[in-house]
C-alpha positions in Angstrom: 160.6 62.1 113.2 161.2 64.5 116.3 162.0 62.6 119.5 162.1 63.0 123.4 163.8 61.6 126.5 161.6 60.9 129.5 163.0 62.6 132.7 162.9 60.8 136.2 160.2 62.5 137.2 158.0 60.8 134.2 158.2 64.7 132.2 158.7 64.8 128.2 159.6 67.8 126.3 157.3 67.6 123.7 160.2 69.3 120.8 159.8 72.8 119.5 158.4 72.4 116.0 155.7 69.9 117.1 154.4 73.0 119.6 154.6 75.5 117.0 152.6 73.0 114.4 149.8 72.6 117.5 149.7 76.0 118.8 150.7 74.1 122.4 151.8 76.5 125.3 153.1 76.3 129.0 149.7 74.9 130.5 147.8 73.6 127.7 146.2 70.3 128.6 146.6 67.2 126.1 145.4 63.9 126.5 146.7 60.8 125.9 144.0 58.5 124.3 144.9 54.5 124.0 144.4 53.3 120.4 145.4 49.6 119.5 149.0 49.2 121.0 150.0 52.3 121.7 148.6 56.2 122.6 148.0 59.3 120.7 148.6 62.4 122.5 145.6 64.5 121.6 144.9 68.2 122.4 141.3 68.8 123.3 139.8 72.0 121.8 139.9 74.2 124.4 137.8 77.8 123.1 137.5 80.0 125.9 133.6 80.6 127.0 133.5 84.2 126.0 133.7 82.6 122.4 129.8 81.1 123.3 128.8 84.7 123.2 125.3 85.3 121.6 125.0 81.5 120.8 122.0 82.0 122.6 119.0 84.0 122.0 117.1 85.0 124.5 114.3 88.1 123.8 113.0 88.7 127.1 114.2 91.3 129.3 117.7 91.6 130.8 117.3 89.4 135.1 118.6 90.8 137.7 120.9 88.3 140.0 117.8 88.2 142.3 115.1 87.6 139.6 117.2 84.5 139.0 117.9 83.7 143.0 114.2 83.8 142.9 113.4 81.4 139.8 115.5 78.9 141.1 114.0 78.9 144.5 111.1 78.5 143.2 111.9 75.8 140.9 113.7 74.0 143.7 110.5 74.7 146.1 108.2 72.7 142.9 110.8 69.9 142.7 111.0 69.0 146.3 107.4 69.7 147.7 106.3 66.4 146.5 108.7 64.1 147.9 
């Protein structure tokens, strides 16, 4: 089983093969999640938003940036005229 040293400044190296087996890089977040007596270190899945592409339809016609400044004005305008 791979192990690591704790520096002063509370920083592990998490060891080489354990990174290549989870795909980790220099800034991907994990997450350390408490489970009986101890933690698992967990790596959230992360897909960037471009990846949500076309997961919604929408048939209407294409909104400009002030059709929609102007929709949510108006929905505001409805939600706060009757308090």
């Amino acid at each position: 089983m791979p192990n690591s040293i704790m520096s002063t400044k509370g920083q592990v190296t998490i060891p080489l093969k354990i990174r290549k087996k989870l795909g980790l890089v220099a800034g991907t977040p994990v997450s350390f999640i408490p489970y009986k007596d101890t933690y698992i270190l967990s790596v959230p899945e992360t897909d960037p938003v471009y990846a949500l592409a076309g997961s919604l339809k929408y048939d209407g016609r294409a909104l400009s940036t002030e059709d929609m400044d102007a929709a949510i004005e108006s929905s505001l305008k409805e939600k706060w005229q009757g308090q």
